[in-house]
N, C-alpha and C positions, 0 to 999 in steps of 0.2 A: 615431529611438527605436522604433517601430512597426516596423519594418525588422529592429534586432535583438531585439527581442521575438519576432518570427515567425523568424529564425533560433535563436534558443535552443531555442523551442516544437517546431522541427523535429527539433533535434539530440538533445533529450531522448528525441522522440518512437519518433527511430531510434534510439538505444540500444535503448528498451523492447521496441519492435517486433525488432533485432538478439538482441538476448539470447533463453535459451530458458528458463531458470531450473527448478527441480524439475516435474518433471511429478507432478501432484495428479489422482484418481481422481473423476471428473463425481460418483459415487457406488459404493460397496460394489455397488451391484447392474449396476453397469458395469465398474470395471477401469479400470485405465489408461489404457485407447486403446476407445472407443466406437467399434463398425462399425457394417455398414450394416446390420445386420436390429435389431441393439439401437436405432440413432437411428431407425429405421421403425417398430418397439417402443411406446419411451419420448416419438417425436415430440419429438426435441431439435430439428434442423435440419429440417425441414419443408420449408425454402423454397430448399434447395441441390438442383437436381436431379444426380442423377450422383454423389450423395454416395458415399466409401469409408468415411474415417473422417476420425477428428478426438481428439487429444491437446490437453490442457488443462495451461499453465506456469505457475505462481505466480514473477511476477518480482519481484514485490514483497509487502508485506503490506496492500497496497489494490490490486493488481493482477493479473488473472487474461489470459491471452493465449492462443486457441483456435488450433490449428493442422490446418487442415481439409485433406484432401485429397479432389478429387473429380474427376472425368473430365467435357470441353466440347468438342466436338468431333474426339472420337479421341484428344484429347492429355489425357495425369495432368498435372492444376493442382494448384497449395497458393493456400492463401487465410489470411488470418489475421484473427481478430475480440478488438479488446480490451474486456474486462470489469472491474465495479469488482468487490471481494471480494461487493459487498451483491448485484450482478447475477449473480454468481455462483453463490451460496449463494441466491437463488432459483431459481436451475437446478437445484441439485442437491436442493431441497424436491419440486421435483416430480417427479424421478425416484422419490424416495427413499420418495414416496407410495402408489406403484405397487406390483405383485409384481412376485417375482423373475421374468424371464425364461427359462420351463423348454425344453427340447429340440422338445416339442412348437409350442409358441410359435414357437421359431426355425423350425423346417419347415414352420408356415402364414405365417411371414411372408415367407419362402423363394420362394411362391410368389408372390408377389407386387413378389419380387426376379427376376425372370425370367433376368437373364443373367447373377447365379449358377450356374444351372442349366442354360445352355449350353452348357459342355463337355461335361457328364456325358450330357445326352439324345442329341446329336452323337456321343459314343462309345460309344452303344449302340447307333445303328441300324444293320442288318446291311447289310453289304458286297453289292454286286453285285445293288442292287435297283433300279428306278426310282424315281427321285424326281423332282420340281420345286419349281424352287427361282427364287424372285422378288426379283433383286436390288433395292440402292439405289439404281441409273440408271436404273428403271424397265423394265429387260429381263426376260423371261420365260425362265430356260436349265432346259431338261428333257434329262436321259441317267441313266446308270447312274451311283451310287455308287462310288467305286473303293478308294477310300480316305480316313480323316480323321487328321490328325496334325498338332499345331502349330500349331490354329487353322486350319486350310487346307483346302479342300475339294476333293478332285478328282472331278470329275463329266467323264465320258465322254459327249460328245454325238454324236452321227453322222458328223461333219466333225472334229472335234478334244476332243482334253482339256484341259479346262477346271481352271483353279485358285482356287479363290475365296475369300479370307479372310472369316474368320465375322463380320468387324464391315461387311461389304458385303452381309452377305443378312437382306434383311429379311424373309422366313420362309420354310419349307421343310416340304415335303407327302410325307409317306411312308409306311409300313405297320413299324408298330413290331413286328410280328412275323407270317411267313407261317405261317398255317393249312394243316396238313395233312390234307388230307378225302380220305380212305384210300375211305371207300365209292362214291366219283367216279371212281377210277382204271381199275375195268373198264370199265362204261360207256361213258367217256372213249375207252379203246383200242379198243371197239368200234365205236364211232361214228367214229373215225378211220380205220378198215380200212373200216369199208363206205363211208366216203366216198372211200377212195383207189379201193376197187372199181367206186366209181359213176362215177368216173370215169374209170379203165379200158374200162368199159363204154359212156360215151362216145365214146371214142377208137375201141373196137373200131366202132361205128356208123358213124363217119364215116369208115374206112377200109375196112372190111371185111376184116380181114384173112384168112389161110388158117387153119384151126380149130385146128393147132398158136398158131398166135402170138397166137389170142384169149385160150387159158388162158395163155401166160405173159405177155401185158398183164395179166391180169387177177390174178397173183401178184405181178407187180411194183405192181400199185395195191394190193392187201392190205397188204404189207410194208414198202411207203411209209407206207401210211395208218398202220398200226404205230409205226413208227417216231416219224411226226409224233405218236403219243397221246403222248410221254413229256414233248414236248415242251409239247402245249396241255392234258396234268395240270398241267404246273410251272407255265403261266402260268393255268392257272384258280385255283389252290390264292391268286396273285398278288393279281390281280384280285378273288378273294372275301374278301380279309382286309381287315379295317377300316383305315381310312386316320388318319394322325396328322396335325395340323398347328400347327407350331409357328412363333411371331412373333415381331418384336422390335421393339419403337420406336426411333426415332432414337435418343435417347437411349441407351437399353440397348445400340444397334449402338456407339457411340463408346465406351463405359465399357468395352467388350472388347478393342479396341486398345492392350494393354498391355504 
């Protein structure tokens, strides 16, 4: 007897769970389908980390069945939570309590959404600059930026290019925009010609050449030195601009894998 009692309770129980019945709105200041900056908001699910969203079925008229989707290690889960009308209808008192959720609202809770806001910073930082970048296995890969598309990072290190999906870097150091300090560029080139000079002038010392070939060492050290300004402008302009760095918790690295 006990036996079919707990079969019946079961078979009931997956109907309810099987069915998906009208989808019913948590509240007017929600919608249909509650995401992550509104249940971060309103503090519906608190306790689901890696929350996306969550649709709410009236399958019955004493019966509400939540359909949550959240991210757990790399992988999009569903999860389902059932409620009576009365546990319901206390949820949607305390939304309902609340103000609306305005544009601003959503952009400070945003940030506190962090790997919303991963693709977007990723597709801003310019191309062709140094970064480092500190994976999930605990490795350190520093090169140049080459490219970002697809979730994919390719970073040029010394030895080879590197491809690195964004849900494997747990954060990434780089200069959200080079400074151009125009008043450094003479300077720069002058300080590079006389140090090509000075070392022309080395070399003439330790060989002594014939008084033709000292002045053209000592053109070829100018024109070197030259040359290299244009070079150690571009990498001071580098080096002087503010450095950005951005993170991401376990968590936030799994919820991108989508």
């Amino acid at each position: 007897m006990k036996t079919a009692k707990f079969i019946l309770t079961a078979f009931f129980g997956a109907i309810i769970f099987g069915q998906k019945g009208e989808i019913i709105p948590l509240s007017q200041k929600v919608g249909l389908t509650l995401d992550a900056e509104e249940n971060l908001f309103y503090n519906v699910y608190s306790d689901i980390d890696g929350f996306e969203s969550a649709q709410f079925y009236e399958v019955s008229i004493k019966t509400v069945i939540t359909r949550i989707t959240y991210v757990q290690y790399a992988q999009q889960k569903t999860s389902k939570r059932k409620y009576t009308m009365m546990e319901f209808l206390r949820m949607k008192e305390a939304v309902d309590v609340q103000p609306f959720i305005t544009a601003e609202d959503r952009r400070m809770v945003k940030e506190n959404l962090t790997y919303l806001q991963t693709d977007e910073i990723l597709d801003g930082i310019q191309e062709d600059q140094y970064v480092t970048i500190h994976h999930r296995s605990g490795r350190r890969i520093r090169g140049t930026l080459k490219k970002y598309s697809d979730k994919m990072l390719a970073i040029q290190t010394p030895v080879s290019l590197e491809k690195i999906p964004i849900w494997d870097m747990e954060s990434i150091s780089y200069r959200e925009s080079i400074k151009n300090r125009s008043s450094w560029e003479y300077p720069l080139y002058a300080f590079s010609a006389l140090a090509g000079l000075a070392l022309a002038e080395g070399w003439n010392e330790q060989t002594r050449p014939y008084i033709d070939s000292i002045w053209h060492y000592r053109f070829l050290g100018a024109m070197s030195g030259l040359l290299a300004g244009s070079e150690a402008f571009q990498t001071f302009n580098v080096l002087t601009s503010p450095k950005k760095y951005f993170a991401l918790t376990p968590e936030e690295m799994d919820r991108l894998k989508e």
